[in-house]
N, C-alpha and C positions, 0 to 999 in steps of 0.2 A: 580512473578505473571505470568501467563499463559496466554497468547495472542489469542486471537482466531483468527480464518484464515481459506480460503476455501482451497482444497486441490489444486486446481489451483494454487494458492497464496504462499502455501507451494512449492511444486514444482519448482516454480518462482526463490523461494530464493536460493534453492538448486542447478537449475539450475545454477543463478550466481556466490554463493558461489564456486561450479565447475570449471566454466571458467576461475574466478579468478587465483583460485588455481593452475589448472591446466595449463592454457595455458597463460595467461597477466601475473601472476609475475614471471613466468621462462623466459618470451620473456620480459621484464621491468630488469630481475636481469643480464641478458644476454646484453641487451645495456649499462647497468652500467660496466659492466666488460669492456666490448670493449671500453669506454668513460676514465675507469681508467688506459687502458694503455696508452692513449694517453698521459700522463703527470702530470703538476701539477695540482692536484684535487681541488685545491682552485680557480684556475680559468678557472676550464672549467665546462662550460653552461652545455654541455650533461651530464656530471656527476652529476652533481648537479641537473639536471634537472628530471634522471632518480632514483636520491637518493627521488628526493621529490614524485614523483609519487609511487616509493615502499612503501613510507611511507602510502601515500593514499589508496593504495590496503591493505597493514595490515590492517589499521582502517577501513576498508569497511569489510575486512574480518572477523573483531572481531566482526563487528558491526552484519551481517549476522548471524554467528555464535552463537551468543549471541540470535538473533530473532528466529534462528531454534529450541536452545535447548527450548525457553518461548514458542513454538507454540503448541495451541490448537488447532487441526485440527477438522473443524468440514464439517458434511456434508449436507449444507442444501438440496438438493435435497431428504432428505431422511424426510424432514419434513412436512404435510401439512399447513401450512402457516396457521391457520384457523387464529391464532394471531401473530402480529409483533415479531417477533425474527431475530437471525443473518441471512443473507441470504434475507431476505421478501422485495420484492420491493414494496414497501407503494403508493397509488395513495391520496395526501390530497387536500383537498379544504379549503382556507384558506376562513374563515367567514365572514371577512369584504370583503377582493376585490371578491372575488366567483373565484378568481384565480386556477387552477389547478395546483401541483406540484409531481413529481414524486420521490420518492429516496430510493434505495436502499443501505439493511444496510452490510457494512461487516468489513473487518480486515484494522488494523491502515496502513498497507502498502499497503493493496490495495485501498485506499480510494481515491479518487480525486473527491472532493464537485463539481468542474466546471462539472462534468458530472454527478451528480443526485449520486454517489458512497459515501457515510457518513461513518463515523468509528462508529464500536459499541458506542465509548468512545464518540462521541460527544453529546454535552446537546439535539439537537434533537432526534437523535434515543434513545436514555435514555430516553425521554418523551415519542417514539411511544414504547417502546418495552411493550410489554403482551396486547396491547391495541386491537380491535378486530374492522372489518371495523362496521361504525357508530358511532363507540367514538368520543367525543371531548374532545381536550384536550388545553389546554395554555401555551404556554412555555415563558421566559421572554429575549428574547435577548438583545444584544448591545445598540440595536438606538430604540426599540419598545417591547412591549408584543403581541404575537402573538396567535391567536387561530383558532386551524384547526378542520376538521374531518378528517374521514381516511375513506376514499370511497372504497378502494379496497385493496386487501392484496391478493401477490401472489409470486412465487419464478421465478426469471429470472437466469440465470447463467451469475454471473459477466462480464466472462469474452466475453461474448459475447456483455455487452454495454460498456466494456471499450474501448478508443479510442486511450491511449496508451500504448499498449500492448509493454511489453520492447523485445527487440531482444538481442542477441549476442553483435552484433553488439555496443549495447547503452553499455555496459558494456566496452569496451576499452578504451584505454586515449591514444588520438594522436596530 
């Protein structure tokens, strides 16, 4: 199945996948050498230490890997928003409290609900997508059924309200 994702997002993964590759598991397979000469590998911490951390980078790597080849790169900027789709930052009013909520929809890895960012795949954007500002709609959650409208429909670029944007840096193990 094909994942969608902005090209932000893509990029992101690539990036990582990159650094992995190229610079953490030759500098991780590199302290495993120098820890296996030290002796015997049954009991030394750094060896083992660094056997477990390569292990972790493969499985990061397959994992990455695996999201790259599924990824639907899509470009919302190239959309006008007239209705909720990938990318649209939705402005709802929820009916009962007259609360205002913001949330934009995009890819399952760049998602982080604490900052207004929902995955396509979750049941609320499932219930704004094709809807057009004025709709109401009801979705049924956990603890309540909820009912909004949709006051505004617009495209933001993610990556400009996300808050944690990954570095280099977050990708090493020390």
């Amino acid at each position: 199945m094909k994942e969608p994702m902005s090209i932000e997002g893509y990029d992101k993964l690539i990036e990582e996948f990159k650094y992995l590759l190229e610079v953490e598991k030759p500098k991780v397979a590199h302290e495993k050498l120098v820890a296996a000469a030290l002796g015997d590998r049954s009991e030394n911490a750094d060896y083992q230490a660094a056997k477990e951390k390569l292990r972790f980078i493969d499985k990061r790597l397959f994992y990455l890997n695996k999201m790259i080849q599924s990824s639907h790169i899509i470009d919302p900027s190239l959309h006008e928003h007239k209705q909720v789709a990938f990318g649209s930052s939705v402005t709802l009013v929820n009916i009962d409290t007259e609360d205002e909520e913001i949330y934009t929809i995009c890819g399952v890895l760049e998602s982080e609900p604490e900052n207004g960012l929902i995955s396509i795949h979750s049941p609320l954007a499932k219930a704004m997508l094709g809807k057009k500002e004025g709709d109401e709609f009801k979705i049924q959650l956990p603890n309540a059924l909820k009912e909004y409208e949709i006051q505004k429909i617009k495209y933001k670029n993610i990556f400009s309200l996300k808050k944690n944007i990954r570095s280099k840096s977050d990708f090493s193990f020390h």
